[in-house]
C-alpha positions as semicolon CSV with decimal commas, in nm:
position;residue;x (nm);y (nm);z (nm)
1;X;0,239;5,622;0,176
2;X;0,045;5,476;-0,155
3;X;-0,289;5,325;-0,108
4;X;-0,341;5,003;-0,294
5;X;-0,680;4,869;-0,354
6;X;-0,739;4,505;-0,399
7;X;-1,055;4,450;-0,550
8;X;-1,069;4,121;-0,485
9;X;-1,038;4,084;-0,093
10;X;-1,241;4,451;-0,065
11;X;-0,940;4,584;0,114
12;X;-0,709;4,848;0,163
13;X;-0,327;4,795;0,164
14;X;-0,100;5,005;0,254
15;X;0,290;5,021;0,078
16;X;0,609;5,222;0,094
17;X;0,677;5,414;-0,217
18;X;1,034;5,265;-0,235
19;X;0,875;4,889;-0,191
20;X;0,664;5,007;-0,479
21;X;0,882;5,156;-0,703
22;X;1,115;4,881;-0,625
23;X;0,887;4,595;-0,765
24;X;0,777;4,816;-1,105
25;X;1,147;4,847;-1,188
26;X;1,229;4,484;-1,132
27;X;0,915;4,382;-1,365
28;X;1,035;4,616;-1,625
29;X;1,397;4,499;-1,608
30;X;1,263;4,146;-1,609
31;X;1,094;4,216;-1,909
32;X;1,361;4,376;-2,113
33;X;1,601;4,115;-2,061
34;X;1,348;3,836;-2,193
35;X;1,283;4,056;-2,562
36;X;1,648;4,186;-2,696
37;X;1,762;3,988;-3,025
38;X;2,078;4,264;-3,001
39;X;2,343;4,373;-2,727
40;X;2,574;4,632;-2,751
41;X;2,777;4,870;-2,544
42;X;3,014;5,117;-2,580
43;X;3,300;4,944;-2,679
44;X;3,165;4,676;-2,894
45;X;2,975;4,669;-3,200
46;X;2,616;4,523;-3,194
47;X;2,621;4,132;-3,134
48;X;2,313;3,965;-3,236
49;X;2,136;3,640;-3,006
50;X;2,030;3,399;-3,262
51;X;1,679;3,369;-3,199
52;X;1,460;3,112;-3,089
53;X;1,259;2,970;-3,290
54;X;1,567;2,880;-3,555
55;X;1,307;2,785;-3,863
56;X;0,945;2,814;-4,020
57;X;0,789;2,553;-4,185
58;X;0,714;2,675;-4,518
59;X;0,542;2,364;-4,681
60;X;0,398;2,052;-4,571
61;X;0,215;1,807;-4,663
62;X;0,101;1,454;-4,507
63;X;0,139;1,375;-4,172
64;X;0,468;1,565;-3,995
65;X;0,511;1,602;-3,648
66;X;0,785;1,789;-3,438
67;X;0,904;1,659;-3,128
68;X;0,994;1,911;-2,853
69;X;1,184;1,734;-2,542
70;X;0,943;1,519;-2,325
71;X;0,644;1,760;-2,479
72;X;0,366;1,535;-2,639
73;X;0,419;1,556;-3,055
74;X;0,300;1,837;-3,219
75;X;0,147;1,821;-3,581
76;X;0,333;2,035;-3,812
77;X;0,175;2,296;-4,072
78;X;0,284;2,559;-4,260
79;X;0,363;2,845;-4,057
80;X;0,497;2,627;-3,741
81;X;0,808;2,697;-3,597
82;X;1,131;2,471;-3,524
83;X;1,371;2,516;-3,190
84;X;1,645;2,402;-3,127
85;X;1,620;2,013;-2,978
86;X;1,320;1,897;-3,212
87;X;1,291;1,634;-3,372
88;X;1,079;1,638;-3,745
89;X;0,929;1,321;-3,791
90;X;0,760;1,251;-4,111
91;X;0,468;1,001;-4,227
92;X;0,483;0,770;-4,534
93;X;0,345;1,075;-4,761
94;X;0,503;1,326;-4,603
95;X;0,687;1,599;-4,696
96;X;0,848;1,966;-4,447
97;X;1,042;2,225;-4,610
98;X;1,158;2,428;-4,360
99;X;1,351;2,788;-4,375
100;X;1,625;2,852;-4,123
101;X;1,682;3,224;-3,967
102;X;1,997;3,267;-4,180
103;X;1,781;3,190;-4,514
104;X;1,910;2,819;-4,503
105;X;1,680;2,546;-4,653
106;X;1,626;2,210;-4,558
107;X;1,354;1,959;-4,693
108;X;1,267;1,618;-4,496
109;X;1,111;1,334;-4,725
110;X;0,846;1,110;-4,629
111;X;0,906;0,816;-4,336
112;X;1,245;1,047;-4,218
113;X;1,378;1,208;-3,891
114;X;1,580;1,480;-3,869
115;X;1,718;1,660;-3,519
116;X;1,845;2,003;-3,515
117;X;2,098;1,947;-3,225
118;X;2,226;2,274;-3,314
119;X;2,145;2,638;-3,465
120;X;2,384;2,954;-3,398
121;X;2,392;3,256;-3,634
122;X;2,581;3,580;-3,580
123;X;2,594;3,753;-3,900
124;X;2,829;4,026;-3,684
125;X;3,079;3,752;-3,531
126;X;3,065;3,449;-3,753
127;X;3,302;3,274;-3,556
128;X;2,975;3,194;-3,297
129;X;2,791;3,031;-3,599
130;X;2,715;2,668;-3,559
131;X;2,508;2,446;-3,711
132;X;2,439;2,074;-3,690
133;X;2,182;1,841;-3,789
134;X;2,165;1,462;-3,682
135;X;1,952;1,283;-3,979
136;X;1,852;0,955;-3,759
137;X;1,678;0,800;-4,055
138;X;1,521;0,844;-4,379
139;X;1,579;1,151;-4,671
140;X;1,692;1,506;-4,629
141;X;1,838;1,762;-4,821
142;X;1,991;2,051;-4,738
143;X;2,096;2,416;-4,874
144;X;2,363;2,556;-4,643
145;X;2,239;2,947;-4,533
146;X;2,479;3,253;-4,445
147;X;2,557;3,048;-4,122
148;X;2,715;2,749;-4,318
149;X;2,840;2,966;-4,561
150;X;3,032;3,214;-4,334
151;X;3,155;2,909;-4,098
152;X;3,179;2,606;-4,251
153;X;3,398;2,464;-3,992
154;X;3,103;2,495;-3,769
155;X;2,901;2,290;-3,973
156;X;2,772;1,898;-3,944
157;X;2,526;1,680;-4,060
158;X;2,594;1,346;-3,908
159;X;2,382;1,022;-3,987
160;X;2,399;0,692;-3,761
161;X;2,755;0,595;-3,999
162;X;2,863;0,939;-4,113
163;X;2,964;1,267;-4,057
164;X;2,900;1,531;-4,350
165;X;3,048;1,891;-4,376
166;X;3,001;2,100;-4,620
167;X;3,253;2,352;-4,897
168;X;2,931;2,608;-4,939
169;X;2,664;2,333;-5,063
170;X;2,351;2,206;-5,158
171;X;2,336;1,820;-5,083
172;X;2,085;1,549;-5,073
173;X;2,125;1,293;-4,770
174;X;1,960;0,932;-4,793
175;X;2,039;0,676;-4,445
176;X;1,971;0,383;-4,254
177;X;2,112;0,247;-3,903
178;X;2,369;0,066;-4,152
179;X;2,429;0,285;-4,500
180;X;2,432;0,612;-4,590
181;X;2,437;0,800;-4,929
182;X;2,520;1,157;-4,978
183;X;2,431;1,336;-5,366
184;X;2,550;1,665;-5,430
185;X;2,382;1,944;-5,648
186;X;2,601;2,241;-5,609
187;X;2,918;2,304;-5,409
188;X;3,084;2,090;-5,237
189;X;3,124;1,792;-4,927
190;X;3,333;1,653;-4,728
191;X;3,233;1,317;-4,597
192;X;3,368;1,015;-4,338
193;X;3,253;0,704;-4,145
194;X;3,297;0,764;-3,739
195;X;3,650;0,657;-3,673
196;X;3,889;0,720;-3,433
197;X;3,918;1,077;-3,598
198;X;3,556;1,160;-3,650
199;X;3,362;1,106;-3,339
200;X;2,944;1,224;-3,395
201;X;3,006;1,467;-3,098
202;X;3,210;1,678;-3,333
203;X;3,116;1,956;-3,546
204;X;3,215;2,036;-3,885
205;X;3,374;1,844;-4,152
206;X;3,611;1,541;-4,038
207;X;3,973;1,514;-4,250
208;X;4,187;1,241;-4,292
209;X;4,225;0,895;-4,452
210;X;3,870;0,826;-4,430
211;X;3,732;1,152;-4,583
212;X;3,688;1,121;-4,904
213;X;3,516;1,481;-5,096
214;X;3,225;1,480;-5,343
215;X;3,142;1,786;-5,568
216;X;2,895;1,914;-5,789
217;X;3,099;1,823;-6,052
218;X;3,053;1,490;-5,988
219;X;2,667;1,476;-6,092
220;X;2,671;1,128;-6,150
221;X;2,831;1,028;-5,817
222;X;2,724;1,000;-5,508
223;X;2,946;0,880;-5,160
224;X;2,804;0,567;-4,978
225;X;2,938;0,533;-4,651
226;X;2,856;0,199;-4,383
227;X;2,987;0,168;-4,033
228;X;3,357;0,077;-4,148
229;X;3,384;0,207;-4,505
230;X;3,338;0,498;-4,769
231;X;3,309;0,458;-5,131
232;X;3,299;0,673;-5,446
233;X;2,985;0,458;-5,691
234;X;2,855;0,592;-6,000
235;X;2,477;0,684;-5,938
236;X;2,309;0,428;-6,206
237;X;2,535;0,147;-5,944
238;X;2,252;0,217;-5,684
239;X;1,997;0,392;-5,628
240;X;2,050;0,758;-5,537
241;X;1,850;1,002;-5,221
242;X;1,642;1,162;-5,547
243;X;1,581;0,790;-5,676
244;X;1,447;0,642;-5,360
245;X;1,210;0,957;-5,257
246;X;1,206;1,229;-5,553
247;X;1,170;1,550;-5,452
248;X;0,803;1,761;-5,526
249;X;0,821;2,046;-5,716
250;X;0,777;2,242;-5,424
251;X;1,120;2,186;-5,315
252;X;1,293;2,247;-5,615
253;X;1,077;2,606;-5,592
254;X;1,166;2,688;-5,214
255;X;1,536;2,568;-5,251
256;X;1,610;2,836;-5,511
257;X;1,586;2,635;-5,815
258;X;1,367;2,843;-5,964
259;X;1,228;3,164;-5,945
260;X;0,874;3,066;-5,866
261;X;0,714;3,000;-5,531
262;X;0,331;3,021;-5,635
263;X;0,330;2,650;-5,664
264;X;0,306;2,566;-5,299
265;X;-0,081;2,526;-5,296
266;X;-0,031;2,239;-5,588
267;X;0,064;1,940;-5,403
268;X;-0,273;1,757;-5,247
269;X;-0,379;1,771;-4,883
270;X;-0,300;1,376;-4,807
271;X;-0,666;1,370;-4,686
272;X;-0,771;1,448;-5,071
273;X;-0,500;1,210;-5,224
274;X;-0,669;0,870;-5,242
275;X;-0,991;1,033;-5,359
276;X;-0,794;1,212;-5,661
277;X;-0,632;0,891;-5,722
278;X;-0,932;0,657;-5,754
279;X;-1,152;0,900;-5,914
280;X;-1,109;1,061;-6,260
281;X;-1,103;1,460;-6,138
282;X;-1,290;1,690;-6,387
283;X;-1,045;1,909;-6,523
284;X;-1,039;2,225;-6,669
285;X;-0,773;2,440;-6,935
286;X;-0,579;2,700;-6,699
287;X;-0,530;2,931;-6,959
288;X;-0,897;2,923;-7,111
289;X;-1,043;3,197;-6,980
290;X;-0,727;3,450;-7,026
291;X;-0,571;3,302;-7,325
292;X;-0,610;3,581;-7,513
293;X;-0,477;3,857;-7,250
294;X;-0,163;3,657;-7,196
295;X;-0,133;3,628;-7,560
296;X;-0,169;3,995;-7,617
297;X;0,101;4,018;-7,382
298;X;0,375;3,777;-7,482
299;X;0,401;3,856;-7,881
300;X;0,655;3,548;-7,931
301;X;0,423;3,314;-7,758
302;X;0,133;3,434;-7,980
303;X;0,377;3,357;-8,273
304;X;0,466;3,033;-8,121
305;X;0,084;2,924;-8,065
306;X;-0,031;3,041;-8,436
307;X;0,269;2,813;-8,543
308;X;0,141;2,500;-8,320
309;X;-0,219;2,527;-8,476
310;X;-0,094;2,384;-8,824
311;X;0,196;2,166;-8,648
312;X;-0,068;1,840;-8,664
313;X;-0,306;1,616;-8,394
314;X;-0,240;1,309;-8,198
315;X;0,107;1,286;-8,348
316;X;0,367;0,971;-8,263
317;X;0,591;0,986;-7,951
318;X;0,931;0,978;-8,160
319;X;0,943;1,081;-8,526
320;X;1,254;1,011;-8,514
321;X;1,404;1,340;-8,685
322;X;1,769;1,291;-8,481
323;X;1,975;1,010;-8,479
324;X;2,214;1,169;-8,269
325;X;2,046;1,275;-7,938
326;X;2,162;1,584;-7,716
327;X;1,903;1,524;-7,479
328;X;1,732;1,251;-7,364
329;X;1,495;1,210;-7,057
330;X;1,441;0,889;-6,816
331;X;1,190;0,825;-6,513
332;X;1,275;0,816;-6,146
333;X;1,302;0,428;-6,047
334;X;0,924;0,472;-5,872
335;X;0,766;0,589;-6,179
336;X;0,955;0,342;-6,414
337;X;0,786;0,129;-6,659
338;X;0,806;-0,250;-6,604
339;X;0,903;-0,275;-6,936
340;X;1,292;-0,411;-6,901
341;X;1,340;-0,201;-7,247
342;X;1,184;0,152;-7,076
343;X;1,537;0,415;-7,036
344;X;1,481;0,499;-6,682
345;X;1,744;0,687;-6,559
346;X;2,019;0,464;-6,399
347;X;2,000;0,235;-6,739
348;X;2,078;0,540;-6,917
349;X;2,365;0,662;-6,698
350;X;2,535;0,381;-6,729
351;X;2,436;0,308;-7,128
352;X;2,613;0,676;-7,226
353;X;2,771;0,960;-7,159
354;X;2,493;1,155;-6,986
355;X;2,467;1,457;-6,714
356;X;2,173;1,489;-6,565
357;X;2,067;1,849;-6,616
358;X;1,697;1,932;-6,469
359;X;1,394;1,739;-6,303
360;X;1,034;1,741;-6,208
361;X;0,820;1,492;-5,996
362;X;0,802;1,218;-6,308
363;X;1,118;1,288;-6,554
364;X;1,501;1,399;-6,534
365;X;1,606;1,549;-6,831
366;X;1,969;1,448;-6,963
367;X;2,214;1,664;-7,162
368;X;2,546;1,497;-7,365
369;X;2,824;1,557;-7,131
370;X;2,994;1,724;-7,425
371;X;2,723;1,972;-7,439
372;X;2,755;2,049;-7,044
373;X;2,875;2,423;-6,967
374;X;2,903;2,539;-7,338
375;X;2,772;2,880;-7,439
376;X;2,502;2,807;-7,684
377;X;2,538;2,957;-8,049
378;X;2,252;3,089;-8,274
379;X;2,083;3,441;-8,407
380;X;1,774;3,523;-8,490
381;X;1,463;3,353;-8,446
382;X;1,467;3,014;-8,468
383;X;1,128;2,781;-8,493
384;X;1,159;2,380;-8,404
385;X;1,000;2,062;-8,425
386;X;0,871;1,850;-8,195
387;X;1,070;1,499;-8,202
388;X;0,963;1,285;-7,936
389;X;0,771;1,339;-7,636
390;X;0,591;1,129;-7,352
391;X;0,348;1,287;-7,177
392;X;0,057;1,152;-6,876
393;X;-0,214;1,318;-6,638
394;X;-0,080;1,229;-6,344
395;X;-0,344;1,180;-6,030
396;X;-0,075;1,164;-5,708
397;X;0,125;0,852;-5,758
398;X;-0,140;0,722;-6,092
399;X;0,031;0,847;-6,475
400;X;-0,242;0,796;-6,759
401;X;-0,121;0,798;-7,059
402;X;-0,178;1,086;-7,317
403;X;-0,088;1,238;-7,641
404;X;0,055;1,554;-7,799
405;X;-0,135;1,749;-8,055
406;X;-0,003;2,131;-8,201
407;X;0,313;2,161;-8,113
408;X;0,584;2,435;-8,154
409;X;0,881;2,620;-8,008
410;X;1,040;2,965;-8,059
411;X;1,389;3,046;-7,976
412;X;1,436;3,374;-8,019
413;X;1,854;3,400;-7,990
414;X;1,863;3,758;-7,994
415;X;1,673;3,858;-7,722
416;X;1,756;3,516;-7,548
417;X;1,379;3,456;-7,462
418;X;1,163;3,080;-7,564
419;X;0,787;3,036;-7,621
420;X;0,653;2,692;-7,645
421;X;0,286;2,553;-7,709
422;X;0,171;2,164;-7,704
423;X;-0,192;2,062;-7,628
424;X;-0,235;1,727;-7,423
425;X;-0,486;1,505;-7,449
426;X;-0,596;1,188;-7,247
427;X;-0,912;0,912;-7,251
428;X;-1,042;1,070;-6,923
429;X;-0,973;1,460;-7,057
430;X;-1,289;1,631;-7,256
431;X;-1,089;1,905;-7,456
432;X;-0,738;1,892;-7,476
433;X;-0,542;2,093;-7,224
434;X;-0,316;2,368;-7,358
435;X;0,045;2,341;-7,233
436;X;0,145;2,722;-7,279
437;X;0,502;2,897;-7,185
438;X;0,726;3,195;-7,227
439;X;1,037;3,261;-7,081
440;X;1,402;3,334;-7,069
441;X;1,719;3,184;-7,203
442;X;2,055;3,167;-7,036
443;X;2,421;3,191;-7,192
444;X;2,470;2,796;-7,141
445;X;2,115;2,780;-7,328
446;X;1,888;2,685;-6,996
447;X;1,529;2,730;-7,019
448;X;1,274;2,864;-6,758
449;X;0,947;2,996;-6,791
450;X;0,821;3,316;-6,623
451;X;0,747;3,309;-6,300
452;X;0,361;3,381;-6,412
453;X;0,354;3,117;-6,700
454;X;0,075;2,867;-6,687
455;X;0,295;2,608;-6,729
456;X;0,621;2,542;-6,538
457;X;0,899;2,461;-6,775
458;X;1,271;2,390;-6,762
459;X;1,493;2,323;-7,026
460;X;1,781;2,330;-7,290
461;X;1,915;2,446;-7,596
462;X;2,243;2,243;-7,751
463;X;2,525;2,416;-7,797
464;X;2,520;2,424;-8,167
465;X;2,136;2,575;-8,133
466;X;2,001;2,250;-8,309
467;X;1,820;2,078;-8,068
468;X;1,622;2,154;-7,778
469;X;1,455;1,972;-7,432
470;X;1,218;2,038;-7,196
471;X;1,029;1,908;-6,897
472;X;0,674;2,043;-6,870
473;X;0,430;2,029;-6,550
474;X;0,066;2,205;-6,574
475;X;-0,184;2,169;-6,277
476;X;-0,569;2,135;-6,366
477;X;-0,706;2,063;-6,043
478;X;-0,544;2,006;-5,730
479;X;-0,425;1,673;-5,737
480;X;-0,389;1,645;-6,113
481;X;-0,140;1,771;-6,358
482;X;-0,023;1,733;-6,703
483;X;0,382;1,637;-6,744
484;X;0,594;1,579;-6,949
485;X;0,969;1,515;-7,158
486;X;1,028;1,642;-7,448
487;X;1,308;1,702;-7,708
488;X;1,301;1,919;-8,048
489;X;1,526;1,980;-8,343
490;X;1,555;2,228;-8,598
């Protein structure tokens, strides 16, 4: 017999060794079936459970809360996880990136709700991978993981008028109770009003008459579906998902845009917004204090910033030194100018020939369509000159206006690597702030700055190696940045 003491009642209990033993395996058992993620015997391969949580929120900002069954709401930070069965709600100024378990991506704009009705990933048996999202209202985009990618019969994105599968995609998805709008950035969709065919308790993408497919190739198209129709409209028609709600920098980072994800911490806490916005912040150069170590360690930057220093101050916003344009740039519809004469981006669409090539938070860049997919052509190093520009401090949703002074840009074509300096100046600014970069070049002639640049920078090179854009974002406190378009010519 075993003798059990129970400290709390002071006695002795006495036990059979089998009753014992008995309970210990039973807890052990209990236990190990709770904790495997894999299951395997000897005649099958390893199958993995996909596991629960599905996602981590890996940004947010403003006020996001997850609902979880009849569970009271639950504020939503970075770090948080997502089940199956929630529900992310977002505030007016809110933004959740989240990162699936298969390395999918999915961003929810502000005043949105999204429902992850289902998540299953196998990367062993990808016939068990399903995944569907119900978007009840508001802005989301998604980039489809290994789960999408390896089953994309299995996957659905329905809104309250569509359903929306996928080819292997990345896809913005803008809805209300009655209209629905669907913007692709890469691959492919597949997308239908709920008919007879296409019932929302399906999964995966509905065919027929009333599907009608949008790719990436189709930049400046979108699909707008209602409860009885679907329609193919050129994006400067209405308004497209990135229009309405543009997405932050932060997004473009995460999603896989760029190569960068050190710029999380630059978006305001929304407790700290209307204080930066009412309040001229004190700002300060990034690059002061180590200008001359990252100099030292970028020798066509140092070239390109020696060049800048006799390039002139304050200097117009078009010196008109192209007549014919490769790239242009326009605002999102939020950040328009008033001014009925101001190129925002759908009056530009529709005035020329233009594909929208990159983006920030303020600006889309646009290349000639001609221009679109061409290898660029140069050798050697090649310096240019600034020809137009516009350029603000931006304080959240506030832009005040400011000017360019020193600028220059370095396309080395043999080594396919940029290096760019402007300073910016503003009425609220002491000094002017130095807008520095160095990066890398692409066959088609894209831009990007290294991932440890002080200023984030996307752009082009023509074709011909003539002309040159770029969009330009530099943060000097949190809450206030310098951005801004520009275009160049030899």
């Amino acid at each position: 017999m075993l003798h059990l003491l129970i400290p709390k009642l002071g006695c002795e209990v006495k036990t059979s060794k089998s009753f014992f033993f008995g309970r210990i395996l039973s807890l052990v058992l209990g236990t190990f079936l709770l904790l495997p993620r894999i299951v395997w015997s000897e005649d099958h391969p390893p199958r993995y459970i996909t596991p629960n949580p599905v996602g981590t929120v890996v940004f947010s900002v403003g006020d996001a809360q997850v609902l979880r069954g009849s569970v009271t709401s639950e504020l939503l930070e970075r770090g948080s996880k997502v089940r199956v069965g929630d529900v992310v709600l977002t505030g007016p100024s809110s933004h959740v990136h989240l990162k699936m378990v298969d390395e999918a991506f999915v961003s929810i704009r502000p005043e949105s709700r999204l429902r992850i009705t289902e998540y299953r990933y196998d990367p062993f048996d990808t016939t068990g991978n399903q995944v569907k999202f119900e978007l009840e209202e508001g802005i989301a985009r998604s980039v489809t993981g290994k789960a999408g990618e390896l089953n994309k019969s299995q996957y659905r994105l329905n809104t309250p008028v569509a359903a929306i599968g996928v080819r292997g995609t990345d896809f913005t998805v803008y809805t209300t109770d009655d209209i629905t709008r669907v913007a692709v950035r890469k691959g492919g969709v597949v997308v239908s009003p709920f008919v007879a065919g296409c019932l929302a308790q399906g999964v995966g993408p509905c065919e027929g008459s009333t599907a009608l497919e949008l790719s990436a190739a189709d930049s400046m198209k979108m699909l707008e579906v209602t409860r009885d129709s679907i329609t193919q409209r050129a994006a400067g028609e209405s308004n497209t998902p990135d229009e309405i709600v543009p997405p932050l920098p932060e997004e473009i980072d995460f999603s896989g845009d760029s190569e960068s994800e050190g710029r999380v911490s630059q978006t305001p806490d929304t407790d700290q917004s209307q204080e930066v916005a009412n309040s001229p912040a004190e700002v300060i150069n990034p690059v002061t204090n180590d200008l001359d170590r990252y100099l030292d360690t970028r020798a066509l930057l140092r070239e390109a910033y020696d060049i800048g220093s006799t390039a002139g101050q304050n200097l117009p916003n078009d010196a008109g030194l192209v007549a014919d344009h490769t790239f242009v740039w326009g605002r999102w519809l939020h950040m328009a100018s008033d001014d009925p004469t101001y190129q925002s981006i759908g009056r530009l669409i529709n005035a020329g020939n233009w594909y929208r090539s990159l983006n920030n938070s303020v600006f889309v860049l646009l290349e000639d369509n001609e221009n679109r997919n061409q290898p660029v052509q140069g050798t050697g190093k090649v310096s240019f000159k600034l020809n137009a520009y516009e350029t603000y401090i931006r304080r959240v949703n506030e832009l005040e206006e400011a000017w360019v002074s020193n600028p220059a840009l370095l396309v080395d074509f043999d080594t396919a690597n940029f290096a760019t300096r402007l300073d910016v100046s503003s009425e609220s600014i002491a000094d002017p702030i130095s807008v520095l970069g160095h990066g890398s070049m692409s066959e088609l002639g894209t831009l990007r700055s290294d991932p440890d640049s002080p200023s984030f920078i996307e752009g082009a090179v023509s074709a011909d190696g003539t002309q040159a854009g770029y969009i330009f974002e530099t943060q000097l406190t949190p809450g206030v940045e310098a951005l801004g378009a520009t275009t160049w010519v030899r």
